[in-house]
Phi, psi and omega in degrees: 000111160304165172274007175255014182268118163267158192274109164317149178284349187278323194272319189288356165284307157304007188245331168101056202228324181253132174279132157286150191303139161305330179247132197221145205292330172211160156270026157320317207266166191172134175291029202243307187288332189297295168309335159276341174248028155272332185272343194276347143319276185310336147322297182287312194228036178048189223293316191329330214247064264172058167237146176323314166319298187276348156309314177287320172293272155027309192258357176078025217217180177250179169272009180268320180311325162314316190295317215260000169260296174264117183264340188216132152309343144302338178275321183298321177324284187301310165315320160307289214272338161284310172318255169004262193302004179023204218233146135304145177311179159270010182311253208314008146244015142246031135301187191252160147067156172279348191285318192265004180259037151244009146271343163290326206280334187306303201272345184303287185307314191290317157346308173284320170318320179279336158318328193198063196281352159313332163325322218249000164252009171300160162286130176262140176213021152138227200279126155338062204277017178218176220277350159303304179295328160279010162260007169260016177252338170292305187279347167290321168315278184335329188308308177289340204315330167278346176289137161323020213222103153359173198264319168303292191315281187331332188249026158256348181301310192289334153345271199292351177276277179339299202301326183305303218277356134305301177293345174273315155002289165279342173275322165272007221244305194296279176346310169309298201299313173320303172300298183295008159251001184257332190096358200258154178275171161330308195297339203259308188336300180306327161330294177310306208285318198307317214266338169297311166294307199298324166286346161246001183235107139322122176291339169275009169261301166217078180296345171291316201267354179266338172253010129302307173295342177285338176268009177080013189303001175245008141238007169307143177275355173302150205233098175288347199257355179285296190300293183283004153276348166303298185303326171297305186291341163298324175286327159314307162328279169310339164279275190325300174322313147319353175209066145327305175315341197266328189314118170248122175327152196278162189277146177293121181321135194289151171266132173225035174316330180269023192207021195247001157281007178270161181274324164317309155303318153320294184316290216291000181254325154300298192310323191327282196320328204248335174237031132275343166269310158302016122303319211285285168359290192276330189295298160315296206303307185286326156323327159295352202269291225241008152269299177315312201291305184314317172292300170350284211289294166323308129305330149260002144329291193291352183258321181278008185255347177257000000 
């Protein structure tokens, strides 16, 4: 970064880059509560109903006070869509392989959309500049890491995993949203659509998509957005495999034969050693954390189904 490149005030809030006012009508307010209780607006009544006015009320405050935290409603936009999208789990580094921790990061993602499907009427207005969204580009990176592929080739794999797992996003999203306004479940909604195509699309106009709706693809239990993720990570497969020449040797271990009698260099290769095992640790505690959680979640499902 140069010196004459500035920090938009939204990413550097997001980044903890911007001071909050010294002084704030109460100490409630922070710009941490003000984007939590903006996605939970957006949670309940969706992006619409989403304004500095109404945040402000919400929060018991006037909107000029939200201003002296968030100065622009485009900054509260992005601080949401950051809060919302959080961080990825540690799944996709205790998968096995890279193809299956980029199938966690696929399901991950499109996950937060219907979680949070207001997202998905935001403005792309460019690269993900802040630190939740770019650690889902890291871990996708992390995924790949070991794979054959330039640095353009690495960030179109992650491109291209993301852009599905938007688009499937935006289709369950849709669905969701469709069933809870209607009272219908996914299954029926898609039905409704299956029985709309089967009264206008004809075999002389358009015969390819009528022996589709004829094979039934608009109640098949087949999951299309699985296939073309299959298909994406087969071509990466098969592109690499075709260029044996790009295979590169694994980096060499450092030599630090002239130096492994120092004491300083020792100290700083025991400290290594002792916090990759409380990493280890904490990776484990949290798998444990989110196995528990999962049984939780589970009973109570069966308590509120009973």
């Amino acid at each position: 970064m140069t010196d004459e490149t500035e920090l938009p005030r939204g990413i550097a809030l997001a980044w903890g880059l911007a001071a909050n006012p010294q002084r704030g009508p109460k100490r409630e307010m922070s710009v941490e509560r003000i984007v939590e209780t903006a996605v939970e607006l957006a949670d309940a009544e969706g992006i619409g109903a989403v304004s500095m006015a109404a945040v402000a009320k919400r929060l018991g405050f006037t909107p000029m006070s939200l201003y002296r935290y968030v100065t622009a409603k485009d900054d509260l936009l992005l601080l949401m869509q950051e809060e919302a999208t959080g961080a990825p789990s540690l799944a996709s580094r205790d998968a096995e392989g890279w193809r299956e921790k980029l199938t966690v990061l696929f399901h991950e993602q499109s996950a937060v959309f219907l979680r949070h499907p207001w997202i998905l009427n935001l403005p792309i207005t460019g690269s993900p500049i802040t630190p939740n969204r770019s650690q889902w580009m890291e871990a996708g990176l992390e995924a790949i890491a070991d794979l054959p592929l330039d640095p353009d080739e690495r960030m179109a794999v992650v491109l291209a995993v993301s852009g599905l797992a938007l688009w499937q996003g935006m289709i369950f999203a849709g669905y969701d949203a469709a069933a809870r306004e209607s009272g219908r479940t996914e299954a029926e909604v898609a039905a409704e659509e299956g029985a709309l195509y089967d009264l206008v699309i004809d075999d002389s106009a358009y015969p390819l998509l009528r022996e589709l709706i004829d094979a039934g693809v608009f109640t098949s239990d087949a999951d299309p957005f699985r296939f073309a993720l299959d298909c994406v990570l087969d071509g990466i497969e098969a592109y690499i495999a075709d260029r044996p020449e790009r295979v590169a040797a694994p980096p060499a271990a450092p030599d630090d034969a002239d130096v492994a009698d120092d004491k300083k260099y020792r100290a700083a290769q025991k400290a290594t050693a002792a916090a990759e095992k409380e990493l280890r640790l904490a990776e484990k505690a949290v798998r444990q954390a989110r196995k528990a959680q999962a049984l939780a979640l589970r009973e109570a499902r069966a308590r509120r189904s009973g």
